[in-house]
Structure formats: C-alpha cells, structure tokens
C-alpha positions as CSV (number, residue, x, y, z in Angstrom):
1,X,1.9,-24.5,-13.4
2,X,4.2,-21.7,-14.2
3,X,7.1,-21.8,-17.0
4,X,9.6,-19.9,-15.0
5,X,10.6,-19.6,-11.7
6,X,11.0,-16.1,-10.5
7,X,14.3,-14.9,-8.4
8,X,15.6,-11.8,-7.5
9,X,19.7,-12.2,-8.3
10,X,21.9,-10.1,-6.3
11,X,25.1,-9.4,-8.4
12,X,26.6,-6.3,-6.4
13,X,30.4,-6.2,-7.0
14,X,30.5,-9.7,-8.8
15,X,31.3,-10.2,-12.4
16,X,28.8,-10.7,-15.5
17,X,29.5,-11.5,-18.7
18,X,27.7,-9.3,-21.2
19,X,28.9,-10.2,-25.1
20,X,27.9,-8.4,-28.1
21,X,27.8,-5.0,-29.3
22,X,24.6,-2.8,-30.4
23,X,22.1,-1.6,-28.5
24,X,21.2,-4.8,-27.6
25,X,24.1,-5.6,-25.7
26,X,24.6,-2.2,-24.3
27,X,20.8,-2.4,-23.0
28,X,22.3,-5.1,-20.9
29,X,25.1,-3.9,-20.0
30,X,23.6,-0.9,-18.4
31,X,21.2,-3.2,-16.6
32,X,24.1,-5.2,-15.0
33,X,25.6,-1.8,-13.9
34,X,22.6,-0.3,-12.5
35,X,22.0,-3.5,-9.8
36,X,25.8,-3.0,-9.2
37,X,27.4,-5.6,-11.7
38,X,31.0,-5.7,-13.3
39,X,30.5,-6.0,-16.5
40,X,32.9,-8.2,-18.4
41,X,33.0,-8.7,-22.1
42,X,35.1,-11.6,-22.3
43,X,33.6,-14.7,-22.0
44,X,36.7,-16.8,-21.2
45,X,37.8,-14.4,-18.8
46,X,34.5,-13.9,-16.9
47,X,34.2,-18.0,-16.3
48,X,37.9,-17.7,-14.7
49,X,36.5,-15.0,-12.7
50,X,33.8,-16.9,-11.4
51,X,30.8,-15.3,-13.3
52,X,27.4,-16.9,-12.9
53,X,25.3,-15.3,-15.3
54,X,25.9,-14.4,-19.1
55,X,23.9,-12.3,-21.1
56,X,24.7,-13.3,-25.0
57,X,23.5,-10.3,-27.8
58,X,25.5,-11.3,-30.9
59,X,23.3,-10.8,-33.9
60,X,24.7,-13.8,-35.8
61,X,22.3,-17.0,-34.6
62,X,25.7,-19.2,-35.1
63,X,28.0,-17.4,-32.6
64,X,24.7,-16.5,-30.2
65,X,24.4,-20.5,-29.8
66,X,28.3,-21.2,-29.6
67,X,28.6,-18.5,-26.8
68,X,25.6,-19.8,-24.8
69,X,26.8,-23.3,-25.4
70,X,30.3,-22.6,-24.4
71,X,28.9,-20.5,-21.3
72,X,26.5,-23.2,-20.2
73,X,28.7,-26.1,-19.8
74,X,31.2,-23.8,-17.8
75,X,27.9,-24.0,-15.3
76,X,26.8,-20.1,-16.1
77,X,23.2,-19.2,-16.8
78,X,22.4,-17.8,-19.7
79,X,20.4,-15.4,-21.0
80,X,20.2,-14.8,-25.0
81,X,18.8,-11.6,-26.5
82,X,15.9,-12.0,-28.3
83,X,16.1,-16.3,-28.5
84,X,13.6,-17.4,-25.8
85,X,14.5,-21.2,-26.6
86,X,18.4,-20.3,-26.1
87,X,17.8,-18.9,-22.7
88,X,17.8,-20.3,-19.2
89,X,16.5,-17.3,-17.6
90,X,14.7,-14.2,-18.9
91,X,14.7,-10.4,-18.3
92,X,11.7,-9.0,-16.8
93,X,10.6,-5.5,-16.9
94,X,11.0,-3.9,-14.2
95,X,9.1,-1.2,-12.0
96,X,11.7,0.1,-9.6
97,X,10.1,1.6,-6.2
98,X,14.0,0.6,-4.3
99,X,13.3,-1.2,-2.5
100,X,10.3,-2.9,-3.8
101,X,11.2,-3.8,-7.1
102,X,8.4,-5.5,-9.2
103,X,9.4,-7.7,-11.8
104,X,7.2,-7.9,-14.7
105,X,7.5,-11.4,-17.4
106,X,6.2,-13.4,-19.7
107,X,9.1,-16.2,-20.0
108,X,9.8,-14.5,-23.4
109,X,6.9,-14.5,-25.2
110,X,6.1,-11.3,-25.4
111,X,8.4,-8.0,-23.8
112,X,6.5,-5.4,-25.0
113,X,3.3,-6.7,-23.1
114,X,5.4,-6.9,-20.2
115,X,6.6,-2.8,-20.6
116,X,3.2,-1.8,-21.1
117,X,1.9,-3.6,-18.0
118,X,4.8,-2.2,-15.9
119,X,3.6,1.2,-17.3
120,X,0.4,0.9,-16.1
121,X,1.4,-0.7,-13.2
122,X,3.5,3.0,-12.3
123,X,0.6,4.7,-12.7
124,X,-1.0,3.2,-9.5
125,X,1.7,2.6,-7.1
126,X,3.1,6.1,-4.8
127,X,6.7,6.9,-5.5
128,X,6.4,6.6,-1.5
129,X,6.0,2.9,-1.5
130,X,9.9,2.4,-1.3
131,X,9.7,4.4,2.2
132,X,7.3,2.1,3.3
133,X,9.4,-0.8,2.9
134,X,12.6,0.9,4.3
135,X,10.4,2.1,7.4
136,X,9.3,-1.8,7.9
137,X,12.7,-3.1,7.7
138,X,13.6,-0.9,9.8
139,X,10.7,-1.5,12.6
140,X,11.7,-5.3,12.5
141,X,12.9,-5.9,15.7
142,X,10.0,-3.7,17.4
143,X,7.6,-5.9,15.5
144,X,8.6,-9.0,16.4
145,X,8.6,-7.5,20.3
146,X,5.4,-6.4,19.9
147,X,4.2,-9.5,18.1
148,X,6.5,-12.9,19.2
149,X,4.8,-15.4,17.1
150,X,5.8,-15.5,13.6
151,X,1.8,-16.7,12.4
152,X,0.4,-13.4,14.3
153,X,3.5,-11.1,13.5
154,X,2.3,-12.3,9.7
155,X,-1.9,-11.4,10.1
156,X,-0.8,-8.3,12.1
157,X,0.9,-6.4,9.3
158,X,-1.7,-8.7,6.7
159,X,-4.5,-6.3,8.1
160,X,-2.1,-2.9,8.3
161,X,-1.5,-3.5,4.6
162,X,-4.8,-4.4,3.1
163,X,-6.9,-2.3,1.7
164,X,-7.8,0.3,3.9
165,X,-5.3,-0.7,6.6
166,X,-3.2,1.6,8.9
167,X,-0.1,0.6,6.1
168,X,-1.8,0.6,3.1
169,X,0.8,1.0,0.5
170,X,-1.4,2.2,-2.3
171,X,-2.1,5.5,-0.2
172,X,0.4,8.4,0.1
173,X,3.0,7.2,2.8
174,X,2.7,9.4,5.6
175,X,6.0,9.6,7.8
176,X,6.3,7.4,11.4
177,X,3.2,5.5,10.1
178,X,4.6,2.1,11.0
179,X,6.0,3.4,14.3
180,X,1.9,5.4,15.2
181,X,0.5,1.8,13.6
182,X,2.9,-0.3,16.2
183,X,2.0,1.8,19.0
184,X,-1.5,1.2,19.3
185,X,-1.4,-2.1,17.0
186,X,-4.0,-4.9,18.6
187,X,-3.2,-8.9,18.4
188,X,-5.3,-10.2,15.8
189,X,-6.9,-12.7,16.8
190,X,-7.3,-16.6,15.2
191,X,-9.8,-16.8,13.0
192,X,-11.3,-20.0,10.5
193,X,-12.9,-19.7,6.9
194,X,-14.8,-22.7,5.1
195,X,-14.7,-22.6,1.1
196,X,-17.3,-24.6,-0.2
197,X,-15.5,-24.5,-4.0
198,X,-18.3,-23.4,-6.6
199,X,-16.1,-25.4,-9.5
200,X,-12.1,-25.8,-10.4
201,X,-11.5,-22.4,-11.5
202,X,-9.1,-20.6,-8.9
203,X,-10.7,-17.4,-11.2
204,X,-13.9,-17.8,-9.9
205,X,-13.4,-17.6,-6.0
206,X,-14.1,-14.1,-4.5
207,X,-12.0,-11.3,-3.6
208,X,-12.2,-12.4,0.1
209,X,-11.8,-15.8,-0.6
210,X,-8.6,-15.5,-2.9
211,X,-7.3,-13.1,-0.3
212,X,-7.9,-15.4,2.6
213,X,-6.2,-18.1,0.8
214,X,-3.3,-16.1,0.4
215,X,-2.7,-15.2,3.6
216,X,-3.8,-18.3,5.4
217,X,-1.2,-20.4,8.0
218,X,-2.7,-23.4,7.5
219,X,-4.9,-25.2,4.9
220,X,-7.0,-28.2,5.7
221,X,-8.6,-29.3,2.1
222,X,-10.5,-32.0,0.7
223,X,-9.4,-34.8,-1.8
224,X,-11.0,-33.4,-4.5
225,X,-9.9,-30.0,-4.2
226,X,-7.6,-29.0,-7.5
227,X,-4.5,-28.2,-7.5
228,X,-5.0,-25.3,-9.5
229,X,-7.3,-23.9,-6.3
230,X,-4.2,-25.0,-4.2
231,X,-1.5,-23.4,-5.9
232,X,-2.9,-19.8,-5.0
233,X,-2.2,-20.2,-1.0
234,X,0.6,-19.2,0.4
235,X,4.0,-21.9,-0.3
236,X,4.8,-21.5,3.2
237,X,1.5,-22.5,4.6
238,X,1.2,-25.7,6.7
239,X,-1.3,-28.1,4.6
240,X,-3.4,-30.8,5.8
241,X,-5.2,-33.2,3.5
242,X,-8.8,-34.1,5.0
243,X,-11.3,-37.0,4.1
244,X,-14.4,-35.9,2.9
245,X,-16.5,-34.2,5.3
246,X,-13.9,-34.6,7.8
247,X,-13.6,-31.7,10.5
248,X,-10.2,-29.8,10.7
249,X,-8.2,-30.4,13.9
250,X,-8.0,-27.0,16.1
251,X,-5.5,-24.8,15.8
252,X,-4.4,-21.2,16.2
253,X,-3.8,-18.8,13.4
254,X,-5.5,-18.2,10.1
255,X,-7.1,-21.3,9.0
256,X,-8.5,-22.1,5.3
257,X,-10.5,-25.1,4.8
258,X,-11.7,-26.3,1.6
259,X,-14.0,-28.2,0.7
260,X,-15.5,-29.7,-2.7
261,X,-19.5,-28.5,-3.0
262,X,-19.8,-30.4,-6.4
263,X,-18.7,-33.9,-7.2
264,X,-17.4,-33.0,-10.2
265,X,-14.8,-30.4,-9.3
C-alpha cells in the first residue's frame, strides 16, 4: 500500500493561496508561479476566489494550524511547510524534462532524500526526453491509424520504448524518430507469460517478469497470489481471478498469468 496518492495538479491561471513570509513561503510561491499559478496571500480572499489548494509557511505552530484549519473546512487542500501531520498533500521534488515531469516523494518523511534522488535521477535522463514526448503527442492520431486497437497501439510503443527499442528515451533523441519508427513499425503480435511465483516478495520476480507484469492487458492469477505481487501490474489491466490450476480463457493481447509454485506464498 502506498501513503499518498500521486497527482499531477494543473493550476494555470487559477488562484493559490500561499501564506507566510521567509524563504519558506517564497519557495512556494515561486513554485505556484512557475506551473502558472496566481498567487494570493490572503487567505479569506483566495476561498472567495475559488482557490483549491493552500500552501501554509507561518513559523508560529499556532497560526500554521489555525490557517490550515480555517482553509480545510472552506474545502481547500492544504499543504503545511515543514508539518507532515498538518498536510493533506505534499510537495515532491521535481525533475523537470517539460513535458515529462518526474515527481519525486516521500509523503514527508524525508525532502532531502527526495532532492538527492531527483539529482541522480538528472544525471541519467537526456535533456532530449521532453522532445520525445512532444514528438509522440504529436504522432497521436498517425498512431492510432496505424495501430486501431488500443491493447496493440499500447505493446506497439511498449516495445519502441524499452530498452533498446526504436524510441528508447534513455538514448539521445534523434529528430523524426517516431515518424521513421511509425513508418516501418510492425503489429506486435499476442503473446502469454506463466509466472510460477518463487515466494511473496514482488522484489524477487525478474527483470522480465516485473516488466511483463507492467505492461500486461490482462492478468489471469491464482487465489493465493499476493496482493503485493498484484499491485505491480498495470491499474488499467483487465483481471481475472482463476481456481487453482485452472487454464486461462483465450484472449488477444498481452496476457500475464500467475500462478502460486509454493503453498505457502
């Protein structure tokens, strides 16, 4: 299970309540203004504006939890510098490839972990990777031409961007790759994986056993099979609980099947 559920908010023209002052506060205010926010340092006058997030940076802990409070129960959510229990969201660090943006967090317990991961992080991904996602966007309606049905479209540009793949966005971007890769792009075709689980530890399955999980259409798995193991496919991908030793029903697309090799799993 995770602790927080991450979102990418779009606040482009709208209003955001930053209160404070320091460094601390104008941290987030320059935030809020580079994704495009309107600051406001009111707090009454950004809930009559219709604000939906509030950042809260006092220093004293007795106005920090008035100002949440008060922010809360005017249905904002509220974020409160350097108070992880006071917060309904949290910042993450952020490596900015517009764009791909990655967001980096650790639901508060630790934001210099966080930095130092996005700085690493940097290190291995090409400045180009941003023109790679603009060049896609912009290919959209080609791909879905070239490949009508949504589960093939999705193993199509799986296999361009794995490792090694015509798309490969950890290799310098070269320009009209998508359009040269589209051209002479082949249908993949269905294909089927068995799992025989080793124990519960979603850690200990392979490279090409984690990755064919994550990029399966549909999962056919056993009762045993924990949740844990589960939670690393896809959310979108169609699941199908089997009886023990019971054969998947055919089907088309990527297909994961999982199935307990111990009784103890």
């Amino acid at each position: 299970m995770i602790d927080s559920m991450p979102l990418f908010h779009r606040i482009a023209r709208q209003p955001v309540i930053v209160l404070g002052c320091g460094e601390a506060a104008a941290a987030k205010r320059r935030l809020v203004e580079r994704a495009g926010g309107e600051v406001v340092e009111d707090l009454q006058l950004g809930i009559d504006r219709g604000a939906r997030l509030a950042f809260v940076a006092h220093e004293d802990d007795g106005a920090a939890e008035a100002d949440a409070l008060r922010a809360r129960c005017a249905g904002l959510l509220v974020n409160v510098v350097d108070r992880p229990s006071l917060c309904d969201f949290t910042v993450p660090s952020l490596l900015d490839r517009s764009p791909v943006l990655i967001a980096i967090g650790t639901s508060g317990a630790s934001a210099g972990l966080a930095k130092q991961l996005r700085l690493r992080l940097e290190q291995l991904l090409p400045p180009g990777i941003g023109s790679l996602a603009k060049a896609l966007h912009a290919a959209r309606g080609a791909l879905r031409a070239r490949f009508p049905d949504a589960g093939e479209r999705r193993r199509a540009l799986d296999d361009a961007l794995a490792p090694g793949g015509a798309l490969d966005p950890l290799t310098p971007s070269v320009p009209d790759a998508v359009e040269a890769w589209l051209a002479g792009a082949a249908h993949p075709p269905a294909t089927r994986m068995e799992i025989a689980l080793r124990c519960g530890d979603p850690d200990e399955l392979t490279i090409r056993e984690a990755r064919a999980l994550g990029s399966a259409d549909v999962i056919g798995y056993e009762p045993e099979v924990p949740t844990t193991i589960l939670e690393r496919a896809r959310a979108d991908a169609v699941r199908i609980a089997l009886a023990a030793g019971a054969a998947m029903p055919d089907g088309t697309g990527m297909i994961v099947v999982l199935r307990t090799a111990k009784a103890d799993i």
